[in-house]
C-alpha positions as CSV (number, residue, x, y, z in Angstrom):
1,X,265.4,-115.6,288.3
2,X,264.7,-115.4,292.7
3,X,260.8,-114.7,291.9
4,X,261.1,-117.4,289.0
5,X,263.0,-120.1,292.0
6,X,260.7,-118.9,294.8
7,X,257.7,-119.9,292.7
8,X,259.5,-123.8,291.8
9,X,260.2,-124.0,295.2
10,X,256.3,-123.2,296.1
11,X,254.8,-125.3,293.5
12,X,256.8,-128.4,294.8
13,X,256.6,-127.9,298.1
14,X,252.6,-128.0,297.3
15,X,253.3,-131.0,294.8
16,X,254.8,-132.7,298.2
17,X,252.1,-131.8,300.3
18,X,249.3,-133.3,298.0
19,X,251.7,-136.7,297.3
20,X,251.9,-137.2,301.0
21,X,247.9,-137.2,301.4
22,X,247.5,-139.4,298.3
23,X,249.8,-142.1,300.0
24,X,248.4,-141.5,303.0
25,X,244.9,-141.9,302.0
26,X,245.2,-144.7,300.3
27,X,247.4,-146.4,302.8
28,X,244.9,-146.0,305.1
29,X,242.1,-147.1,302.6
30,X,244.1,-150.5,301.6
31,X,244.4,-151.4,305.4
32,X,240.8,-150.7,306.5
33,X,238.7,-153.7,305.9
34,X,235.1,-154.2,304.1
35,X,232.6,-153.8,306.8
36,X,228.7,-153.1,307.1
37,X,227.2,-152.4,304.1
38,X,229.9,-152.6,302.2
39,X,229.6,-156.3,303.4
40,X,226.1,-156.5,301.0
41,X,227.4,-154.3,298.4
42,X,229.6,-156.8,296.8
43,X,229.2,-157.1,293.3
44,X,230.5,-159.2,290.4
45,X,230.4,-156.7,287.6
46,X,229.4,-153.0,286.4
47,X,226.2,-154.5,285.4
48,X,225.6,-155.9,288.8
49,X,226.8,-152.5,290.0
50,X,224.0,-150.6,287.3
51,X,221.0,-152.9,288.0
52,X,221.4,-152.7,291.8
53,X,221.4,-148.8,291.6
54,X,218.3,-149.2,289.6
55,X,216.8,-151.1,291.6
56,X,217.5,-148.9,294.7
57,X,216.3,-145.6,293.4
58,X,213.1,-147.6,293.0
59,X,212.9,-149.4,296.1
60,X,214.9,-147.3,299.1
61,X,217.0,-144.1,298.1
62,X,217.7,-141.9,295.3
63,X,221.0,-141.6,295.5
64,X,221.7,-143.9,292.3
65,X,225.0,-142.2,291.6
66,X,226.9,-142.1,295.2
67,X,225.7,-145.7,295.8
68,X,227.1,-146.9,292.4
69,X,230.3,-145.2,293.2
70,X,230.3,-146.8,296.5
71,X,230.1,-150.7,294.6
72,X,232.2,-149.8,292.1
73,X,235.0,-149.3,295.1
74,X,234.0,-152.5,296.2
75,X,233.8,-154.3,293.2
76,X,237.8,-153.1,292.9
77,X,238.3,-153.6,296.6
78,X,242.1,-153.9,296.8
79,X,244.9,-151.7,295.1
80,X,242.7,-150.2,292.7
81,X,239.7,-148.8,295.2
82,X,242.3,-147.8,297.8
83,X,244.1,-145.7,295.1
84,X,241.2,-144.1,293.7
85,X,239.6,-143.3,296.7
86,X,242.8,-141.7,298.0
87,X,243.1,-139.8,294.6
88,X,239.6,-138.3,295.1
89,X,240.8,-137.3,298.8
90,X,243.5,-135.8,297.5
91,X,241.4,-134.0,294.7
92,X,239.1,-132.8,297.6
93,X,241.8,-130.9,299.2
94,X,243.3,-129.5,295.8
95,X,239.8,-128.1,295.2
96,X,239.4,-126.5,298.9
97,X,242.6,-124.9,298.2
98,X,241.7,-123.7,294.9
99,X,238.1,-122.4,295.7
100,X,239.6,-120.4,298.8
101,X,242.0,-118.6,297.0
102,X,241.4,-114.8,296.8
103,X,243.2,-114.1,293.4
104,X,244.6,-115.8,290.7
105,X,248.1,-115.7,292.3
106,X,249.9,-118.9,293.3
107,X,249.3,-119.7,297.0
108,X,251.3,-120.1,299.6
109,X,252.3,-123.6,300.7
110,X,251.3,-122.7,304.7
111,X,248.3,-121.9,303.8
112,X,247.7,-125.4,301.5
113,X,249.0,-127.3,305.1
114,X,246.3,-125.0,307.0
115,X,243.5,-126.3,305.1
116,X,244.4,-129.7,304.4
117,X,245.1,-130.2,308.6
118,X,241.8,-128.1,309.3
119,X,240.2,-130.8,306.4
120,X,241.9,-133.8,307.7
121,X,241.2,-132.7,311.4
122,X,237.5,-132.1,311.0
123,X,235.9,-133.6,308.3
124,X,233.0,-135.5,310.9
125,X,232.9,-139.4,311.1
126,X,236.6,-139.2,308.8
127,X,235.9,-143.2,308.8
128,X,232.5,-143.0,307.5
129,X,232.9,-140.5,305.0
130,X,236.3,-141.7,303.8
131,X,237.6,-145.0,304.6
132,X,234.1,-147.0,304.7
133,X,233.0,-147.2,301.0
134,X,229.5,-146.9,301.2
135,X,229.8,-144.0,302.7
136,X,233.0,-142.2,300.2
137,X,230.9,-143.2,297.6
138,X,228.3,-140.7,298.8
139,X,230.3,-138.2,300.6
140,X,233.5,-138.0,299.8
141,X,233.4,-138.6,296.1
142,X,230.3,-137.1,295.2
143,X,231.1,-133.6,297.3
144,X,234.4,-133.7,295.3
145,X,232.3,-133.9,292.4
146,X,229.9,-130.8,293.5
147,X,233.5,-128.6,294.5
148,X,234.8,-129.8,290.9
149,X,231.5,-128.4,289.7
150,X,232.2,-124.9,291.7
151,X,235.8,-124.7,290.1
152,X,234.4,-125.4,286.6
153,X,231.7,-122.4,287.1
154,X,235.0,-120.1,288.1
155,X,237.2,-121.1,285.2
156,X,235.4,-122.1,282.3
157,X,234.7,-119.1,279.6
158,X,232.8,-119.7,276.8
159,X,234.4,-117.8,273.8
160,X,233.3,-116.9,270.5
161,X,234.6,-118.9,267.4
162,X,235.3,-121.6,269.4
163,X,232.1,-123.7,268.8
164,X,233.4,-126.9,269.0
165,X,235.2,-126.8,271.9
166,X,232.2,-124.7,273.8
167,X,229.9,-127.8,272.9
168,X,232.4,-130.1,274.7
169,X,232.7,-127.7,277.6
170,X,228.7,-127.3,277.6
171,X,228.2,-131.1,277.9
172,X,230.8,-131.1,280.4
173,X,228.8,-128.4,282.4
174,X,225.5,-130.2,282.0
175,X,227.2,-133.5,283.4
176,X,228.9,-131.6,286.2
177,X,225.3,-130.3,287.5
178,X,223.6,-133.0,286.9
179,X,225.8,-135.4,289.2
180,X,226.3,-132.4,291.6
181,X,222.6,-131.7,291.7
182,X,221.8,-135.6,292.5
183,X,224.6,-136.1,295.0
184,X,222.4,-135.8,298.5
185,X,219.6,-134.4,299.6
186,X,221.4,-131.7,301.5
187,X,224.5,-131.0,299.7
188,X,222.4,-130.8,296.4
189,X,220.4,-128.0,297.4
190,X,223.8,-126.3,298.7
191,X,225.5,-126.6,295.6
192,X,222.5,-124.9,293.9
193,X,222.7,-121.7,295.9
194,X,226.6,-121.5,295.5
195,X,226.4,-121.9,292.2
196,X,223.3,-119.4,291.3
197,X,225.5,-117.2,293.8
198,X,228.8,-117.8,290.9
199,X,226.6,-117.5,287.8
200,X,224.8,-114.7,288.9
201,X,226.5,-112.2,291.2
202,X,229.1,-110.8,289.6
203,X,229.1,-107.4,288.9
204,X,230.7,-106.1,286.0
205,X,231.0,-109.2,284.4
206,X,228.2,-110.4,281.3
207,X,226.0,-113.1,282.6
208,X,226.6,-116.1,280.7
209,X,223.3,-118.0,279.1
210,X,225.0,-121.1,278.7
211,X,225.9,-121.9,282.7
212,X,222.4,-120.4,283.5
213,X,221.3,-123.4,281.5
214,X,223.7,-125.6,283.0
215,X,222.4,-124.5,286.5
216,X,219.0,-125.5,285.7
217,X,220.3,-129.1,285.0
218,X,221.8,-129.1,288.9
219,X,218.3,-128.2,289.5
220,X,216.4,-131.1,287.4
221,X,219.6,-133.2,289.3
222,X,218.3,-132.2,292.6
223,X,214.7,-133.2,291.3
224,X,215.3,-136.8,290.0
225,X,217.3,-137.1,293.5
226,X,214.3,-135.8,295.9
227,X,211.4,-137.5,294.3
228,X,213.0,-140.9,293.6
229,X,209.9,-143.4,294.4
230,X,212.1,-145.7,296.6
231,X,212.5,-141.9,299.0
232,X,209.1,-143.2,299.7
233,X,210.1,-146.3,301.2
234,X,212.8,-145.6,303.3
235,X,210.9,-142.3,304.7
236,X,208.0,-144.4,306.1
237,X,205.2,-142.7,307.7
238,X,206.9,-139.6,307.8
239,X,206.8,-139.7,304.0
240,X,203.2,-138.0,304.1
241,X,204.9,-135.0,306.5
242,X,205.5,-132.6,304.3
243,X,209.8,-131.7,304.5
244,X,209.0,-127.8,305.8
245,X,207.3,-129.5,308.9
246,X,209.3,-131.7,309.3
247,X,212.2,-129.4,309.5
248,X,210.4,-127.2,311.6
249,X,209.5,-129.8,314.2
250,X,213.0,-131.4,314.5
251,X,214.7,-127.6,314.3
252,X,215.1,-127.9,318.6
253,X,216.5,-131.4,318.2
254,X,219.3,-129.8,314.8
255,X,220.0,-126.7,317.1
256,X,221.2,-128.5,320.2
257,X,222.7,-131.0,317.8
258,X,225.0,-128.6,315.6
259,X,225.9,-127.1,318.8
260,X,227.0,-129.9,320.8
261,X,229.1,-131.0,318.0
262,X,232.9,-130.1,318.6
263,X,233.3,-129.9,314.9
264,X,230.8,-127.2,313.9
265,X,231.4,-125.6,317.2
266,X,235.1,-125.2,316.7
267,X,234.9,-124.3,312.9
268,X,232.2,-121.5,313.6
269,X,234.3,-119.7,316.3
270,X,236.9,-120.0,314.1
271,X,235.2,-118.4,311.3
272,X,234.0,-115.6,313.4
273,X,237.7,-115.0,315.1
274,X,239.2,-114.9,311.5
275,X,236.5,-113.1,309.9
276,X,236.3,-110.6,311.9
277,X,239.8,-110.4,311.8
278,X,239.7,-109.5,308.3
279,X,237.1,-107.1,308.4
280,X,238.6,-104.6,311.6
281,X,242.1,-105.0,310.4
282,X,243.3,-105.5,306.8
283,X,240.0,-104.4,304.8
284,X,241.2,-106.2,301.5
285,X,238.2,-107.9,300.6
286,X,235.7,-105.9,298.0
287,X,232.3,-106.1,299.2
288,X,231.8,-108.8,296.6
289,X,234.3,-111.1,298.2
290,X,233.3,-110.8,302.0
291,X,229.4,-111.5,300.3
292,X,231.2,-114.7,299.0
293,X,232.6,-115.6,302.2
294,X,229.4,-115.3,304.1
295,X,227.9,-117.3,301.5
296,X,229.8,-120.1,301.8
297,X,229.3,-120.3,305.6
298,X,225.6,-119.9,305.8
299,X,225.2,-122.5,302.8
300,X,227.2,-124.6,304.9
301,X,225.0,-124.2,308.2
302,X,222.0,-124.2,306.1
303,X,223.2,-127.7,304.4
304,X,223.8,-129.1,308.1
305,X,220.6,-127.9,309.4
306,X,218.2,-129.5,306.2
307,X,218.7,-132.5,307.9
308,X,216.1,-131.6,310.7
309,X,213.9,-132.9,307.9
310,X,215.6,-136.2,307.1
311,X,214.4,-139.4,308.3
312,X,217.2,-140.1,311.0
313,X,217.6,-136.8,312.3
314,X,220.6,-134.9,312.6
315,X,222.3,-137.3,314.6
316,X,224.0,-138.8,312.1
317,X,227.3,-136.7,312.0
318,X,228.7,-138.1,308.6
319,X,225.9,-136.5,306.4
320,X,227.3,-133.0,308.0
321,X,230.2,-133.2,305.5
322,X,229.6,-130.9,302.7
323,X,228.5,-128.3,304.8
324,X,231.6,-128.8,306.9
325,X,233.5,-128.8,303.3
326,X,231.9,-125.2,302.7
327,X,232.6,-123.9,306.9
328,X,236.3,-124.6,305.8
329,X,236.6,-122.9,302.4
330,X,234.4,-120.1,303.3
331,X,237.3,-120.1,306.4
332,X,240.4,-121.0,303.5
333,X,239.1,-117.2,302.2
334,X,239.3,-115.6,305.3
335,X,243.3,-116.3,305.3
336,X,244.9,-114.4,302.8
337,X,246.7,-116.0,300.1
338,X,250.3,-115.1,301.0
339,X,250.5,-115.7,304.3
340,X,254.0,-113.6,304.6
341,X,251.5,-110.7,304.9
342,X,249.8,-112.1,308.0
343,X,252.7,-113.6,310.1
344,X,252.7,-109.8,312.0
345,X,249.4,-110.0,313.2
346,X,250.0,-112.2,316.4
347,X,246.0,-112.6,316.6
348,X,245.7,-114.6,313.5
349,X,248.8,-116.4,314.5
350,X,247.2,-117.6,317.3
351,X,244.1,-118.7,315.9
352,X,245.3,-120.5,313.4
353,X,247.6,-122.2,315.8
354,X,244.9,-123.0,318.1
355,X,243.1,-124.6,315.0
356,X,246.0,-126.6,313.9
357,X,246.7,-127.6,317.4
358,X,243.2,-129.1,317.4
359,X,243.1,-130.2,314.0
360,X,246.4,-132.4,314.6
361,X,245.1,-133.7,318.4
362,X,242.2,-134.9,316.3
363,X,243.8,-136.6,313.5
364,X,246.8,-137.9,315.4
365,X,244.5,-140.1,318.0
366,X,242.1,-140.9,315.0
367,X,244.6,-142.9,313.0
368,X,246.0,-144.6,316.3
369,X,242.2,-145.2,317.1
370,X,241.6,-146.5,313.2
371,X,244.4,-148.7,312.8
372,X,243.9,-150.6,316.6
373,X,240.1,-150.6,315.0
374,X,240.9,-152.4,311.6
375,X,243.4,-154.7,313.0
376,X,240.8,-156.3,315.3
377,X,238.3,-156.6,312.7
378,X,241.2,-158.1,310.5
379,X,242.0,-160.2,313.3
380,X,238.0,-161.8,313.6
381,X,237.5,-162.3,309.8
382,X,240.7,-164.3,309.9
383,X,238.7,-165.9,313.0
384,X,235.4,-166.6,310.8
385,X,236.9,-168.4,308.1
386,X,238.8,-170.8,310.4
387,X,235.7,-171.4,312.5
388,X,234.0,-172.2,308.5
389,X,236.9,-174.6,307.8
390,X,236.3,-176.3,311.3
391,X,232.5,-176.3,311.6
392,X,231.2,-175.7,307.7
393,X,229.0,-173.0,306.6
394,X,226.1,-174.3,307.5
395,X,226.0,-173.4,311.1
396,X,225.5,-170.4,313.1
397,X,228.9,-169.1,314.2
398,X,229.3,-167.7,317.4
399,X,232.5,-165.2,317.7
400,X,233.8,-163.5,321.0
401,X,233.1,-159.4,321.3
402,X,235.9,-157.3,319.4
403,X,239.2,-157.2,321.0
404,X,239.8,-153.4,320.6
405,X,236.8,-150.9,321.5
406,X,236.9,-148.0,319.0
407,X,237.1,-144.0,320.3
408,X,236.7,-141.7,318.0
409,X,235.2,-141.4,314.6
410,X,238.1,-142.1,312.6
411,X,237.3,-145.7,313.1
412,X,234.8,-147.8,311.5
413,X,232.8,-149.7,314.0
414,X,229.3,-152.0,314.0
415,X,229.5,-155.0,316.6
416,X,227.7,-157.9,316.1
417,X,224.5,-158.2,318.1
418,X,223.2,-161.6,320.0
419,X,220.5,-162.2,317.7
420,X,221.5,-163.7,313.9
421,X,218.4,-161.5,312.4
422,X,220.0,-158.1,313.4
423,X,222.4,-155.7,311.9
424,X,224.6,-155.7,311.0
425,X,225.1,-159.9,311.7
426,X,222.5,-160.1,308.4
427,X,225.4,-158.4,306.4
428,X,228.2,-161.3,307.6
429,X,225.7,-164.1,306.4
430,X,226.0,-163.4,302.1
431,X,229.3,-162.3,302.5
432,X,230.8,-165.2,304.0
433,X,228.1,-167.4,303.0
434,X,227.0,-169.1,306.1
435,X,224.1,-169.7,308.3
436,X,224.5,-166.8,310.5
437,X,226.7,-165.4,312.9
438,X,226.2,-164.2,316.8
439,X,228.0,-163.0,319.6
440,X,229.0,-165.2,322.1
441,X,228.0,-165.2,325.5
């Protein structure tokens, strides 16, 4: 009956945990306002939502299904989007939680609150990735989708005599890996090795042809994603650079980049601390295990680091996010899942208060930072559509500078230039259907 309390007690405490970041999330999602792209993105209907991805994979970038995701959260912009996206945040962290664990026993609920702070704390440019939804639609949602895909490889088992129920779970599979496959250019390939590294390497287990199959579908994923014709288009000149020189000629430029970053500099000293950690003192990992640890980390650098041969560089923080995703889980299976067991070794005490310490420092001044961002930007759309009622739409408005400067990446931020023609003033002029809009002097 105490073990049978003890595990009610853990499975509602962990119930708690997750409810709080769904209201959270999507609090935070309700309050923070359209902006940038999302400002061109709006849609009437699916179709709308169908043809434009269409038409994109053709003309500018292949990823048809993170961009159709991002519309349809604009398209239900309200309620709806903010309670969806802050499901799939929540369904991010379940899956972190679930992929770190080291057995199939219940976890602790410390360790759930380690990795959701260490998530929440350094996921980069949270309000890009998160809150902006051009930019869930492709990180946040469709990384859920690849870690859902990680979790199905784990679970599923395909049994004999169950034939009907293996085809569903087979088509299931095949959808999985394709979507996973054709999430970015980055993450894609990332979710191939992890998976190949599931399917494959597992000794003393029978391989199973059916997810072999379903891996190659993540691969032909990965294909239709990498040599959409509108790839072409955005890539420019350097389109005719072939990607391995690319990457080889922007590695300087990614090496001083990953390590100027205080996210992937604090998460790999903590992996090293903790790893290390479990390899001097406890020794509970099979060799198996610890290979699965490493795994995860150097997928994750290696995810982070393929963007030497993207168009914009590594200096665009919010593509780091699935291999940040893999850092913390490969991290997640460094702690052990009871965490009653660690508590007497004061060095992992420490550095996992050090992390929470900067996790929370992080998250705390983000949200202040986020809120102050969105009420300003509330506060000069409110001041656009009284200048329209004043002057009409068809005139160029002129609108004073923000009145809160954004200071960290929680916050979604792109101020208005002088000229009408720029960007992001192009975005203002379908959305609120006037002339154009400028700063004023």
């Amino acid at each position: 009956m105490k073990i049978g309390k003890k595990l009610a007690v853990r499975d509602y405490t962990k119930f708690f945990i997750y409810f709080l970041i769904f209201i959270g999330v999507s609090a935070w999602t309700l309050y923070t306002p359209l902006m940038g792209d999302d400002l061109q993105f709006v849609t009437k209907s699916i179709r709308e939502i169908v043809y434009s991805g269409y038409n994109e994979y053709f003309s500018w970038i292949g990823r048809f299904w993170g961009q159709s995701i991002a519309r349809f959260l604009i398209l239900t912009n309200g309620v709806v989007s903010a309670l969806l996206n802050g499901g799939c945040f929540t369904l991010l962290i379940l899956l972190i939680n679930s992929l770190s664990k080291n057995s199939e026993n219940a976890t602790s609920p410390l360790k759930c609150v380690i990795l959701s702070v260490l998530t929440i704390g350094f996921i980069p440019t949270f309000g890009e990735t998160v809150l902006w939804r051009s930019g869930s639609g492709n990180y946040l949602w469709m990384t859920t989708i690849c870690l859902l895909f990680l979790y199905y490889l784990k679970k599923v088992k395909f049994e004999n005599g169950k034939f009907l129920l293996n085809i569903f779970l087979f088509i299931l599979g095949c959808f999985l890996a394709l979507l996973s496959g054709w999430s970015n250019e980055n993450t894609g390939l990332g979710i191939i090795i992890l998976s190949a590294f599931i399917i494959f390497v597992h000794p003393g287990k029978r391989l199973s042809y059916l997810k072999t199959l379903i891996w190659f579908v993540s691969i032909i994923g990965y294909i239709f994603l990498i040599e959409a014709p509108g790839n072409k288009v955005r890539l420019g000149a350097e389109a005719n650079v072939p990607m391995v020189k690319r990457a080889i000629l922007n590695f300087v430029e990614s090496n001083k980049e990953f390590w100027t970053y205080d996210v992937t500099v604090i998460l790999t000293i903590l992996f090293f601390c903790v790893f290390s950690i479990v390899l001097t003192n406890w020794n509970i990992k099979s060799v198996t295990s610890n290979l699965e640890i490493i795994v995860y980390f150097l997928t994750g650098i290696l995810v982070i680091y393929m963007l030497a041969a993207a168009p914009d560089g590594s200096s665009i923080h919010r593509a780091y996010f699935g291999g940040v995703i893999f850092m913390i889980i490969s991290i997640g299976k460094c702690i052990p899942d009871n965490m009653s067991t660690v508590m007497v070794n004061n060095l992992v005490v420490s550095v996992i208060m050090i992390a929470l310490f900067l996790g929370i420092c992080r998250f705390s001044s983000g949200l202040v930072d986020s809120i102050c961002t969105d009420h300003a930007y509330r506060q000069r759309y409110a001041l656009i559509e009284n200048l329209i009622k004043r002057e009409g739409r068809n005139k160029v408005i002129s609108i004073p500078k923000l009145s809160y400067s954004p200071r960290t990446e929680y916050s979604l931020h792109w101020e208005i230039k002088d000229n009408y023609n720029d960007y992001p003033n192009t975005v203002y002029k379908p959305y609120f259907k006037i002339k154009g809009i400028t700063l004023k002097k």
